[in-house]
Biopython code that builds the backbone (N, CA, C, O; Angstrom):
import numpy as np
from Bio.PDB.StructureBuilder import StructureBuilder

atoms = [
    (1, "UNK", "N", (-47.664, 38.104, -5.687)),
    (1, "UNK", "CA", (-46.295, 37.727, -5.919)),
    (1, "UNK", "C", (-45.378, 38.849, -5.424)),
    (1, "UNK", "O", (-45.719, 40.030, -5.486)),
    (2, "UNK", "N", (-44.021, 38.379, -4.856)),
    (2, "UNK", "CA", (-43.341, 39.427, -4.491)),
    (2, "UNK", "C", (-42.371, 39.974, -5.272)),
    (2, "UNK", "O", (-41.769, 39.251, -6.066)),
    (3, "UNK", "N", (-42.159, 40.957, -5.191)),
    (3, "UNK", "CA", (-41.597, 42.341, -6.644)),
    (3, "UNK", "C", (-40.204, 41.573, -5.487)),
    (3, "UNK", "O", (-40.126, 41.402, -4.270)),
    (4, "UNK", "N", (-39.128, 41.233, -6.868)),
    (4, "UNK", "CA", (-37.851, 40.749, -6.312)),
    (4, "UNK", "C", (-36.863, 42.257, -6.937)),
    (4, "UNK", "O", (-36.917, 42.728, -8.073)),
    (5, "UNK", "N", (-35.922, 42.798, -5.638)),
    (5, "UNK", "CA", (-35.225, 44.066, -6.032)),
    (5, "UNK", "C", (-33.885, 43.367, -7.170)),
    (5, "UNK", "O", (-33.137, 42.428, -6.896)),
    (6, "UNK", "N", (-33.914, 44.193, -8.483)),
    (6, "UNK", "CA", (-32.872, 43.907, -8.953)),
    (6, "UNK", "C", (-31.836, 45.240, -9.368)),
    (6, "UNK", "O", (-31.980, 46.279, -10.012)),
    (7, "UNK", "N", (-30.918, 44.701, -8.749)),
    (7, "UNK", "CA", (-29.442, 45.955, -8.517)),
    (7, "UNK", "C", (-28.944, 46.319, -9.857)),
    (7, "UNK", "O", (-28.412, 47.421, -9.992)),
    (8, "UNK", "N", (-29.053, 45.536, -10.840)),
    (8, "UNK", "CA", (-29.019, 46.084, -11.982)),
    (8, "UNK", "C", (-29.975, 47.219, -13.021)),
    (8, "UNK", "O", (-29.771, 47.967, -13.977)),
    (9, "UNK", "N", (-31.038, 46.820, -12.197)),
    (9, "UNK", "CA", (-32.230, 47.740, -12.736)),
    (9, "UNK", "C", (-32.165, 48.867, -12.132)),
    (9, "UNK", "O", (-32.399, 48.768, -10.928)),
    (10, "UNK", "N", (-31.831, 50.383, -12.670)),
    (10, "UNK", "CA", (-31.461, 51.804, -12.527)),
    (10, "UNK", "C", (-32.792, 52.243, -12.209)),
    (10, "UNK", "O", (-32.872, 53.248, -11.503)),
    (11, "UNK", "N", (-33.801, 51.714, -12.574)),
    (11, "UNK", "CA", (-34.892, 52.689, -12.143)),
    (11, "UNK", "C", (-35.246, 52.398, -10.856)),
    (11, "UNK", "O", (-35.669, 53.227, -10.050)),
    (12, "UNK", "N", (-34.974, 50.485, -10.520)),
    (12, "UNK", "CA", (-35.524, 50.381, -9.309)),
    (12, "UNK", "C", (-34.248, 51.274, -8.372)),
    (12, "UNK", "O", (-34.613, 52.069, -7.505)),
    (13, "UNK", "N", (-33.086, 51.097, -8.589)),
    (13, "UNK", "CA", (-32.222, 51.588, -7.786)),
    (13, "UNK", "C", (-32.107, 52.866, -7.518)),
    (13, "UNK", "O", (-31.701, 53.402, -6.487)),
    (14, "UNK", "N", (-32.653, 53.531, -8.929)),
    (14, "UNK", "CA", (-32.984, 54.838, -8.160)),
    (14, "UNK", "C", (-34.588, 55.436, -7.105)),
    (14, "UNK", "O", (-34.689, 56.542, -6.574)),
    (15, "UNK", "N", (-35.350, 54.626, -7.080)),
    (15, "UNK", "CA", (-36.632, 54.408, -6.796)),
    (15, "UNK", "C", (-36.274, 53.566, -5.075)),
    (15, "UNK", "O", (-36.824, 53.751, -3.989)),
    (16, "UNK", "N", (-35.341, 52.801, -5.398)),
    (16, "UNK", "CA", (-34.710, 52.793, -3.536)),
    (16, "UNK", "C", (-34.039, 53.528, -3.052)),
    (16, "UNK", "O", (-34.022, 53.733, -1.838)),
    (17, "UNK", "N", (-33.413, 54.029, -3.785)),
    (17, "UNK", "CA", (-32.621, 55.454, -2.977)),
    (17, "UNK", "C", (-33.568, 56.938, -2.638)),
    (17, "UNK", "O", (-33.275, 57.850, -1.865)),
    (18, "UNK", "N", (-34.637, 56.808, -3.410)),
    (18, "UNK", "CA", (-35.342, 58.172, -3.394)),
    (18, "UNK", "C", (-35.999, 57.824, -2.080)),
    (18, "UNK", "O", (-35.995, 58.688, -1.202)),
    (19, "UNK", "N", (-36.893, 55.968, -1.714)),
    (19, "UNK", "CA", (-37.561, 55.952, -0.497)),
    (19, "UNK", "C", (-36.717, 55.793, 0.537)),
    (19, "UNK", "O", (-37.176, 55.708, 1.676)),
    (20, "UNK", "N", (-35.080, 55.718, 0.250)),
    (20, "UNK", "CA", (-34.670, 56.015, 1.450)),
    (20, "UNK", "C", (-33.954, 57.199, 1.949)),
    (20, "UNK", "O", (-33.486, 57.394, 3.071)),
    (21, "UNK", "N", (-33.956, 58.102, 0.702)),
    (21, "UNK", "CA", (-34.040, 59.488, 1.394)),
    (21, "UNK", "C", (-34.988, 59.740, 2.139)),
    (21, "UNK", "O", (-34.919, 59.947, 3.351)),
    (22, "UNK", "N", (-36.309, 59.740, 1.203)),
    (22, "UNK", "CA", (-37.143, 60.070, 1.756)),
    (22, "UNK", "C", (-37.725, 59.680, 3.307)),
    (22, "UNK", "O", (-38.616, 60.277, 3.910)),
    (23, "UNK", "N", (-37.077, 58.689, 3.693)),
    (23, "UNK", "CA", (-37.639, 58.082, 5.392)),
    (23, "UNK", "C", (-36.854, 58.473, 5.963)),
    (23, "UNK", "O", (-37.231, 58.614, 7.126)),
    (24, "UNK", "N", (-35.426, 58.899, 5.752)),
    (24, "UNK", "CA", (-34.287, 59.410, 6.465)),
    (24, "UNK", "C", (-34.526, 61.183, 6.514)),
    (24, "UNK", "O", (-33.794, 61.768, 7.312)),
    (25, "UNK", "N", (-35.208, 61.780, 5.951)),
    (25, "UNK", "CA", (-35.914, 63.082, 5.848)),
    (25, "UNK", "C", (-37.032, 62.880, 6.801)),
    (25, "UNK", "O", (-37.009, 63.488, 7.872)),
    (26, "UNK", "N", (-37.888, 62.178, 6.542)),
    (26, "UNK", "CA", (-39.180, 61.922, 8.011)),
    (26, "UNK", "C", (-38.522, 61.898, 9.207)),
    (26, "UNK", "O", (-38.785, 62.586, 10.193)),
    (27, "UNK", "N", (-37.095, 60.554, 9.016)),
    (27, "UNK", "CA", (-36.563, 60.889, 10.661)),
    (27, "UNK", "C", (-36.073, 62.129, 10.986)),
    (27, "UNK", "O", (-36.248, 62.581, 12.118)),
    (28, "UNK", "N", (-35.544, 62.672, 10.229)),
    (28, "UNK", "CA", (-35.156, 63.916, 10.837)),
    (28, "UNK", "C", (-35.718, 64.971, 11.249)),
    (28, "UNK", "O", (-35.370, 65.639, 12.223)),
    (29, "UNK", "N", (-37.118, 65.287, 10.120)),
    (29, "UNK", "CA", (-37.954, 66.103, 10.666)),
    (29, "UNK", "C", (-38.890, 65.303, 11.620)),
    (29, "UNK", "O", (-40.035, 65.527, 11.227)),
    (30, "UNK", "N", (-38.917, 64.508, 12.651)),
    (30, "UNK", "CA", (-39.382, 63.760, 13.428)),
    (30, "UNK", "C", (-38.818, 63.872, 14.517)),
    (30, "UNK", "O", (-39.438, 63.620, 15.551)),
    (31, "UNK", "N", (-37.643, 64.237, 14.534)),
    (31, "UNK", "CA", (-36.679, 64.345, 15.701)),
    (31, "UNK", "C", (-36.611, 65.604, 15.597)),
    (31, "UNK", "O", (-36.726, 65.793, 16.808)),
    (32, "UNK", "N", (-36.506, 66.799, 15.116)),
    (32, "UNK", "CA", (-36.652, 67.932, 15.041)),
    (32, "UNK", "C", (-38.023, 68.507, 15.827)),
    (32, "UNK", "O", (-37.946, 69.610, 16.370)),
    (33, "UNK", "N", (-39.017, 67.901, 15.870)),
    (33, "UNK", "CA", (-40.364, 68.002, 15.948)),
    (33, "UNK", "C", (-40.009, 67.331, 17.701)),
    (33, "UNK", "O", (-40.278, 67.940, 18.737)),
    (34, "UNK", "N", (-39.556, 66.375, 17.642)),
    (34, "UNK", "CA", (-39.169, 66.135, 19.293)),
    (34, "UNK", "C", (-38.680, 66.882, 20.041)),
    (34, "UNK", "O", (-39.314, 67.209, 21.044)),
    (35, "UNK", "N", (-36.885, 67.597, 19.699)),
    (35, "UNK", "CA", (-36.665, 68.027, 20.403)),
    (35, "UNK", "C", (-36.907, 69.643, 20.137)),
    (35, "UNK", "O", (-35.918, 70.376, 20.158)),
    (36, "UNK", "N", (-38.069, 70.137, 19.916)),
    (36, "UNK", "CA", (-38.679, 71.276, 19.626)),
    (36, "UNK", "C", (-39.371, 71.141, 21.608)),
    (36, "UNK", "O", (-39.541, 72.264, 22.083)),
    (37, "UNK", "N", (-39.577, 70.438, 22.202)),
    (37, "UNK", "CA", (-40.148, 69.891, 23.296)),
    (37, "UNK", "C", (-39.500, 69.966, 24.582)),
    (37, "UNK", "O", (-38.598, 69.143, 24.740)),
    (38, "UNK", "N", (-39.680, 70.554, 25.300)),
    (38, "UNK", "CA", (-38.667, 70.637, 26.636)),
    (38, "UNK", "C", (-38.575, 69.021, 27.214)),
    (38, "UNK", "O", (-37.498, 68.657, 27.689)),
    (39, "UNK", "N", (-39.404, 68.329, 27.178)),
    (39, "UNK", "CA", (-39.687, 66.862, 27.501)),
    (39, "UNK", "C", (-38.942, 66.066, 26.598)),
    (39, "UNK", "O", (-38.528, 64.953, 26.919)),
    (40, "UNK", "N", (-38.729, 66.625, 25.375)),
    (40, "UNK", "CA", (-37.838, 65.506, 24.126)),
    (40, "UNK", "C", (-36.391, 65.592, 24.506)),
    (40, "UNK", "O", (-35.572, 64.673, 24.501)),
    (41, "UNK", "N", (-36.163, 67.182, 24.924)),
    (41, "UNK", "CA", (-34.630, 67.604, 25.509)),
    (41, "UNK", "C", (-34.270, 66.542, 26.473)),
    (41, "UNK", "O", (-33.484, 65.595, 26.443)),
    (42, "UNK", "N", (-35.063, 66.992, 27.293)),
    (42, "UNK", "CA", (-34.714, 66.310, 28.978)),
    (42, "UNK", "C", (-34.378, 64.641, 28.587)),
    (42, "UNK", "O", (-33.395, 64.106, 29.100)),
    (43, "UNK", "N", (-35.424, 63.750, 27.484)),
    (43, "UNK", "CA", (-35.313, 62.172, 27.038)),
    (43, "UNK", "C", (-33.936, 62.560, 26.687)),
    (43, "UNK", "O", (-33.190, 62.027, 27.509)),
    (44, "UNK", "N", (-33.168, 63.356, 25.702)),
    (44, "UNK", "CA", (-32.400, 63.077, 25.015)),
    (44, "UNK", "C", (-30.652, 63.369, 25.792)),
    (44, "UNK", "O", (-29.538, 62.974, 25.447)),
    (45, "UNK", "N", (-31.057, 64.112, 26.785)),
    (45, "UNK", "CA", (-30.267, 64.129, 27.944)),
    (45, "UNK", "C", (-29.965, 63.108, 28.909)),
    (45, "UNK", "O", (-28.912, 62.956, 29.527)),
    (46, "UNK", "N", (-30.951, 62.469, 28.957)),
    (46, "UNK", "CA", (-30.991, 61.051, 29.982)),
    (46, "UNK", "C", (-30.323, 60.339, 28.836)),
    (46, "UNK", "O", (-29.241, 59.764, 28.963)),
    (47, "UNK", "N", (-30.841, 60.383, 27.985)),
    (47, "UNK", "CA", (-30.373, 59.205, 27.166)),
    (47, "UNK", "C", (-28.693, 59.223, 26.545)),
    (47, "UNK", "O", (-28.121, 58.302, 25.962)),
    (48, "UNK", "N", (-28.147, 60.607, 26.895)),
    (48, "UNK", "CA", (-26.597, 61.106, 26.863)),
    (48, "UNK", "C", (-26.025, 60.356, 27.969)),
    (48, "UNK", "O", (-25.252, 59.403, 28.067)),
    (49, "UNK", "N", (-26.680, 61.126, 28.789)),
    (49, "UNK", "CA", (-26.076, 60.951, 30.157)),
    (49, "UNK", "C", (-26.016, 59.000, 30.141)),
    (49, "UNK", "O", (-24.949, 58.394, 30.038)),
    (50, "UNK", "N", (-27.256, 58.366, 30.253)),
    (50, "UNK", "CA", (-27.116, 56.816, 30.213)),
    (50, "UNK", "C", (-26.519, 56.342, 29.550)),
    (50, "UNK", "O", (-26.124, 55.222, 29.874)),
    (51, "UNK", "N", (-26.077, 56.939, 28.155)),
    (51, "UNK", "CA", (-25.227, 56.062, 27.340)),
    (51, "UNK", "C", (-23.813, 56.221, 27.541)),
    (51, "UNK", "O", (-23.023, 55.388, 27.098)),
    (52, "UNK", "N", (-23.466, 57.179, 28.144)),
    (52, "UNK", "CA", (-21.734, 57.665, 28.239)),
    (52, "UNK", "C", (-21.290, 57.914, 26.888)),
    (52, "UNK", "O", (-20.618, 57.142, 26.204)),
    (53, "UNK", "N", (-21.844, 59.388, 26.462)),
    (53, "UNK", "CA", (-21.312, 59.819, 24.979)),
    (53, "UNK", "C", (-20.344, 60.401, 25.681)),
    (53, "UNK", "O", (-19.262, 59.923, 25.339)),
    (54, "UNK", "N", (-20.247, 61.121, 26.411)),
    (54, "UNK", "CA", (-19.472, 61.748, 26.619)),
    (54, "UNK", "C", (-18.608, 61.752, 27.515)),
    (54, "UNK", "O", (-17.922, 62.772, 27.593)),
    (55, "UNK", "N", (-18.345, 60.619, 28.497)),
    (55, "UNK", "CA", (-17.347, 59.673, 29.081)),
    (55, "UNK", "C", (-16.838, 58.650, 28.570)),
    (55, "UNK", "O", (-17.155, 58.302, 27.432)),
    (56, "UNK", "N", (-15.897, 57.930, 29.356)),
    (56, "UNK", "CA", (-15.477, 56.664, 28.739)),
    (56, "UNK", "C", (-15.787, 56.023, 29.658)),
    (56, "UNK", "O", (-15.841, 56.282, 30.860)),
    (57, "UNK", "N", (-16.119, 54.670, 28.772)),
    (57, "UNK", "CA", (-16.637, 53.798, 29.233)),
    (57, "UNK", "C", (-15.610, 52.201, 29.752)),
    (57, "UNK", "O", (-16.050, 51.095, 30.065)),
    (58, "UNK", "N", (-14.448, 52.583, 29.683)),
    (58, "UNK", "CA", (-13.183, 51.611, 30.129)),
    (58, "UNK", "C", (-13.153, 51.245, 31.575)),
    (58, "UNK", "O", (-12.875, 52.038, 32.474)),
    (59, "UNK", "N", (-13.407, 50.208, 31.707)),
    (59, "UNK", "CA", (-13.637, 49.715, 33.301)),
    (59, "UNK", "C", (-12.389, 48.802, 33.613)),
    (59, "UNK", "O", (-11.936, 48.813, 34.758)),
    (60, "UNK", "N", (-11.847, 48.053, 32.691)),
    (60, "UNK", "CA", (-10.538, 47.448, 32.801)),
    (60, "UNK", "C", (-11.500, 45.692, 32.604)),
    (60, "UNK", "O", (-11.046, 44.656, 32.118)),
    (61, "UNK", "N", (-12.451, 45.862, 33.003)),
    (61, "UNK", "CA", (-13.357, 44.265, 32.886)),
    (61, "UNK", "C", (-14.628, 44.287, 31.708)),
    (61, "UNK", "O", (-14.821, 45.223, 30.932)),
    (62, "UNK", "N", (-15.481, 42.959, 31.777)),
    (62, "UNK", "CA", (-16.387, 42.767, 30.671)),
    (62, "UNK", "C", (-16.940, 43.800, 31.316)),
    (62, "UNK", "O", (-16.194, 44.657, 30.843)),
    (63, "UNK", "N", (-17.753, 44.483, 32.119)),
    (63, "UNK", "CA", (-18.388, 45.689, 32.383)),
    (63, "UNK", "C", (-18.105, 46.896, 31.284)),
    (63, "UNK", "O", (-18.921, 47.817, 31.290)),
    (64, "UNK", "N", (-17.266, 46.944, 30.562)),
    (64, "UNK", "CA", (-16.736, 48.052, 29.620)),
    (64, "UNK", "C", (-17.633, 47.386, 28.438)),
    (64, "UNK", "O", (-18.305, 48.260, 27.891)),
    (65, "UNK", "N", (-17.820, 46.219, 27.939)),
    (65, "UNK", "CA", (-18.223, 45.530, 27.031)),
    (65, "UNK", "C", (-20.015, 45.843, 26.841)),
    (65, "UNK", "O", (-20.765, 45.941, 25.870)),
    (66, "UNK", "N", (-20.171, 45.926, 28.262)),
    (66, "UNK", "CA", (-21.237, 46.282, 27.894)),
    (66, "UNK", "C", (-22.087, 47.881, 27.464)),
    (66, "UNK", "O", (-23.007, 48.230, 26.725)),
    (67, "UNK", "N", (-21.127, 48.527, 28.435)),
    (67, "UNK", "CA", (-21.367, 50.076, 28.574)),
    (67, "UNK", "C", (-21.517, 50.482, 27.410)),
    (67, "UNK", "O", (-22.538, 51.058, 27.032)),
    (68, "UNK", "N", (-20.248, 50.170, 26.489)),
    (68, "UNK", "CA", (-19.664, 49.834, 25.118)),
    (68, "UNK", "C", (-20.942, 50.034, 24.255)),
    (68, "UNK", "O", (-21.331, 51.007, 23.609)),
    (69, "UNK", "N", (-21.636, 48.399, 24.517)),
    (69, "UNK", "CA", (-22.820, 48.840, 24.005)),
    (69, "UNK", "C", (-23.945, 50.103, 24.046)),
    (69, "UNK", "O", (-24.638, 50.568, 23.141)),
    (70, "UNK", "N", (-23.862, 50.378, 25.138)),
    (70, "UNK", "CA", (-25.364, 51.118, 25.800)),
    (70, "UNK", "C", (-24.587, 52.634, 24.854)),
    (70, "UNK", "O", (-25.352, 53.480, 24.391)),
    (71, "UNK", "N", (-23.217, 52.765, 24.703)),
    (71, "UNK", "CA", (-22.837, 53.974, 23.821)),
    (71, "UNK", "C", (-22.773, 53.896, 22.381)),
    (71, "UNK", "O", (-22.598, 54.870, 21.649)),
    (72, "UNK", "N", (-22.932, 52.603, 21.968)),
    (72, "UNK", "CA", (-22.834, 52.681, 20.417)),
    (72, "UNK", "C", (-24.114, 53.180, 20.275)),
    (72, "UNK", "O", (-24.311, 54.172, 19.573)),
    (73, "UNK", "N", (-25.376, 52.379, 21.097)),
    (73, "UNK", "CA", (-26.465, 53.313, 20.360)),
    (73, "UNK", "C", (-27.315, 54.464, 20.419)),
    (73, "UNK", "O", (-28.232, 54.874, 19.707)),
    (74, "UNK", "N", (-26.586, 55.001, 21.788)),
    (74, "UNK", "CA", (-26.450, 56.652, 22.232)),
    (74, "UNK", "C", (-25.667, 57.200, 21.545)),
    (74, "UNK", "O", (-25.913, 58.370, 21.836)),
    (75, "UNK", "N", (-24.694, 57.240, 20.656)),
    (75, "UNK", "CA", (-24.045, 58.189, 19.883)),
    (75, "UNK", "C", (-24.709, 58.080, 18.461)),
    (75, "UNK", "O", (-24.877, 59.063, 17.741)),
    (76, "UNK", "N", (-25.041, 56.903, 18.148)),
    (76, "UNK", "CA", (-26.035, 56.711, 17.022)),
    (76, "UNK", "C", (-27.290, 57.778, 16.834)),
    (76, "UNK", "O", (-27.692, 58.183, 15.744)),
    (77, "UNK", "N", (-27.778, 58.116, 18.021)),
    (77, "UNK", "CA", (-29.058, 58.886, 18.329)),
    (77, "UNK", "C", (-28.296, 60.165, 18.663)),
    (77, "UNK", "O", (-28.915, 61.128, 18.210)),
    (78, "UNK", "N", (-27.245, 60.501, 19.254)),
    (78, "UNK", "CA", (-26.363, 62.045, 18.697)),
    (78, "UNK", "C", (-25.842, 62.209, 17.676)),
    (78, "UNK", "O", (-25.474, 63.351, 17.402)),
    (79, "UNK", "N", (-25.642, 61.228, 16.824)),
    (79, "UNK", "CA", (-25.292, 62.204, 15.193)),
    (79, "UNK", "C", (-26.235, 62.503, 14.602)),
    (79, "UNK", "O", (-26.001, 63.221, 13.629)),
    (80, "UNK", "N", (-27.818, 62.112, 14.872)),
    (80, "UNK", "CA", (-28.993, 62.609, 14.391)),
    (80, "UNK", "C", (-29.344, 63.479, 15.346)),
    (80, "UNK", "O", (-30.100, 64.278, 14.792)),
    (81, "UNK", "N", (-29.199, 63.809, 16.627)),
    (81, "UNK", "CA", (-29.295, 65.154, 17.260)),
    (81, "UNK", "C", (-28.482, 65.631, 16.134)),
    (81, "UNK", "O", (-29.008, 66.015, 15.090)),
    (82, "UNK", "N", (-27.253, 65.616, 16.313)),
    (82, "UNK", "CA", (-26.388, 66.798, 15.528)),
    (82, "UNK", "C", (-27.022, 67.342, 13.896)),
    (82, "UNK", "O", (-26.928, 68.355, 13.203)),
    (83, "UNK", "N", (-27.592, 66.202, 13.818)),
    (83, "UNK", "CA", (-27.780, 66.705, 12.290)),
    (83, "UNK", "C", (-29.214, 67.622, 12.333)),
    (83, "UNK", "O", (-29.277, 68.675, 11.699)),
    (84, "UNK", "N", (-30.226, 67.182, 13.047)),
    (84, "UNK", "CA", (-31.042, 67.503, 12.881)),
    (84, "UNK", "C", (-31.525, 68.921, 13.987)),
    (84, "UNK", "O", (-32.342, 69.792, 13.686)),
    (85, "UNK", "N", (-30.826, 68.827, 15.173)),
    (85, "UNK", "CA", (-31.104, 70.136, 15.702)),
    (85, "UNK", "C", (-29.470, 70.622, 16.472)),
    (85, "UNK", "O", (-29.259, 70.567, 17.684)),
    (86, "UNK", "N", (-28.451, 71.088, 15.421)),
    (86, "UNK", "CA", (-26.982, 71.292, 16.404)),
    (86, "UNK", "C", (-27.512, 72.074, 17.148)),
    (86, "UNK", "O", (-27.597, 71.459, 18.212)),
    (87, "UNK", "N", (-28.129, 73.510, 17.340)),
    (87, "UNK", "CA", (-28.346, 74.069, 18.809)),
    (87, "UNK", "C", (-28.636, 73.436, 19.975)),
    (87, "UNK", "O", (-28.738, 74.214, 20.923)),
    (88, "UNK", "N", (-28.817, 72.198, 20.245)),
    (88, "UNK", "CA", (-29.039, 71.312, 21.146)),
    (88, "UNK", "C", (-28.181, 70.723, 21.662)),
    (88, "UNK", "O", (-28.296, 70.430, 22.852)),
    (89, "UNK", "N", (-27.024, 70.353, 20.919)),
    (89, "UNK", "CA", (-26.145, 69.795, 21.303)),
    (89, "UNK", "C", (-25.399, 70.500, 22.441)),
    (89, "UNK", "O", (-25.244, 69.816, 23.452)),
    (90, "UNK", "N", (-25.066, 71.346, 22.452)),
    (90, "UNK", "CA", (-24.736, 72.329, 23.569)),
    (90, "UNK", "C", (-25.084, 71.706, 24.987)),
    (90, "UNK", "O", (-24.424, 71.152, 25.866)),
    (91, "UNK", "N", (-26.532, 72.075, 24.799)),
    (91, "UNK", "CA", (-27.136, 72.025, 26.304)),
    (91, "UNK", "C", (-26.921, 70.263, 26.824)),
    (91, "UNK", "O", (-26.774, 69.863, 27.979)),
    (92, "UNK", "N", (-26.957, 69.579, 25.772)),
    (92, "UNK", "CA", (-26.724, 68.214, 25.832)),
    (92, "UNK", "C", (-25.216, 67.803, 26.824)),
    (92, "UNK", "O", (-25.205, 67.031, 27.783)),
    (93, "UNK", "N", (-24.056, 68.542, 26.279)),
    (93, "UNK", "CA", (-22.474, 68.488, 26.611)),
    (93, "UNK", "C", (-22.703, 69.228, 27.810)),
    (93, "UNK", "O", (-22.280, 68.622, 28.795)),
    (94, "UNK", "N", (-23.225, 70.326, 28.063)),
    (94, "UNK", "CA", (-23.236, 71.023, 29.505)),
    (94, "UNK", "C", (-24.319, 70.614, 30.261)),
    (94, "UNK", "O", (-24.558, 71.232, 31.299)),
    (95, "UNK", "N", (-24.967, 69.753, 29.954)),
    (95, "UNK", "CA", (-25.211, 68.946, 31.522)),
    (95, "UNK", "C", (-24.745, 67.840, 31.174)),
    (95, "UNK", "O", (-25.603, 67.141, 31.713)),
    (96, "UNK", "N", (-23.959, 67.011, 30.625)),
    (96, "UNK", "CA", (-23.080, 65.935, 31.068)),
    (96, "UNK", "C", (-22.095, 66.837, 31.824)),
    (96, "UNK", "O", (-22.277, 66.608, 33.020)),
    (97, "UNK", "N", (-21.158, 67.737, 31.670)),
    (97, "UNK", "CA", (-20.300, 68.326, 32.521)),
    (97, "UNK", "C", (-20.392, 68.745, 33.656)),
    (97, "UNK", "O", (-19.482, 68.833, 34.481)),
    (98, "UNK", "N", (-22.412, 69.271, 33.882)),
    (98, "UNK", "CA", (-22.422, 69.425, 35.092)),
    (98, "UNK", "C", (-23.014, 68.015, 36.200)),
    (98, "UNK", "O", (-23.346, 67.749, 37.355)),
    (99, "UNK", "N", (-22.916, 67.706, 35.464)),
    (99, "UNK", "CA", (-23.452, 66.439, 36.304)),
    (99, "UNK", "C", (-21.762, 65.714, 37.046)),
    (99, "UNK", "O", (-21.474, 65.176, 38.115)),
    (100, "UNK", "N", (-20.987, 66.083, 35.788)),
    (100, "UNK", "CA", (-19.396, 64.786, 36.535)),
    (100, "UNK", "C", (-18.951, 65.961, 37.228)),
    (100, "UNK", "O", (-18.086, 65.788, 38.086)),
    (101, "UNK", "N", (-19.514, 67.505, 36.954)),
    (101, "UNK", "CA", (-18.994, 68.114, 37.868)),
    (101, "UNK", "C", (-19.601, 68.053, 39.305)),
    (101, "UNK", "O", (-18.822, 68.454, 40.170)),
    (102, "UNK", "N", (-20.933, 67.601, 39.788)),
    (102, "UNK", "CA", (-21.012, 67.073, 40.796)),
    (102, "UNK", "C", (-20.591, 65.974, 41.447)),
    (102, "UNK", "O", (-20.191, 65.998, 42.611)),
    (103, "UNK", "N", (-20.670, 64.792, 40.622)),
    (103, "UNK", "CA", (-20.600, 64.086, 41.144)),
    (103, "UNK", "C", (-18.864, 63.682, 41.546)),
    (103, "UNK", "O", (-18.338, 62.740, 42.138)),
    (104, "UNK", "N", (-18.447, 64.692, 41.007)),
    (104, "UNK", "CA", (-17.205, 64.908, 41.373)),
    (104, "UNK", "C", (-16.536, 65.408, 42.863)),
    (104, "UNK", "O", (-15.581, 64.955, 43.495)),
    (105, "UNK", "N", (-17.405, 66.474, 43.125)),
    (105, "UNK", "CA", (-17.646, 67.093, 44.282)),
    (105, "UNK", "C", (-18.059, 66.462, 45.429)),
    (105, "UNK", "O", (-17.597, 66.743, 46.535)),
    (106, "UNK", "N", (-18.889, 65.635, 45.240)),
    (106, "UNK", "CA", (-19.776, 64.589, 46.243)),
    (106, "UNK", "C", (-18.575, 63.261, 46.660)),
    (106, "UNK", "O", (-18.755, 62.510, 47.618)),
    (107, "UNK", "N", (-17.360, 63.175, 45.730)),
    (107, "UNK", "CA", (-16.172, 62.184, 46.179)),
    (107, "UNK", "C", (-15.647, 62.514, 47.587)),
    (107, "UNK", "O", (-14.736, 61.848, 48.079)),
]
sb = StructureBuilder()
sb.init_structure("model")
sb.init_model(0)
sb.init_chain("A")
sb.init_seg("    ")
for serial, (resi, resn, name, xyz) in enumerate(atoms, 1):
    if name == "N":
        sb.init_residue(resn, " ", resi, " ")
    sb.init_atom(name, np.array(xyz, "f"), 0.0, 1.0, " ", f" {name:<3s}", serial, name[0])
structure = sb.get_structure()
């Protein structure tokens, strides 16, 4: 039979909040453990760079709509960089800069 959650019951509610600290603590030390990795960096750089955290994504058409997307869930995955390793973030912002600074150059 299935255990039905009831919001009134304090023990279960505190007994869901403890397992969801607790998995939100695994992610973090999980992602910590990633970008401990020169290879987790470099994913998490592509995955800056592809999402446009740090551009805008305004095209004037539905093309923005989508970009839109591809950044909601790239910034989603940088506030858990941030939380879980800020020294990273750095290197993250300076190669998006050097990258529009090429490709700036190459116009």
């Amino acid at each position: 039979m299935t255990d039905i959650y009831d919001a009134s019951n304090n023990d279960q509610v505190k007994e869901a909040e403890t397992k969801r600290r607790l998995a939100r603590e695994q992610e973090i030390e999980d992602l910590k453990a990633i970008l401990a990795t020169q290879a987790g960096i470099r994913f998490f750089k592509r995955l800056m760079a592809d999402g446009h955290v740090f551009k805008t994504t305004f095209t004037g058409n539905s093309q923005g709509y989508f970009l839109e997307g591809h950044r909601n869930l790239a910034l989603k995955y940088f506030s858990d960089v941030c939380e879980a390793a800020p020294h990273v973030v750095k290197d993250l912002m300076l190669r998006e800069q050097t990258n529009d600074t090429i490709s700036r150059s190459n116009k």
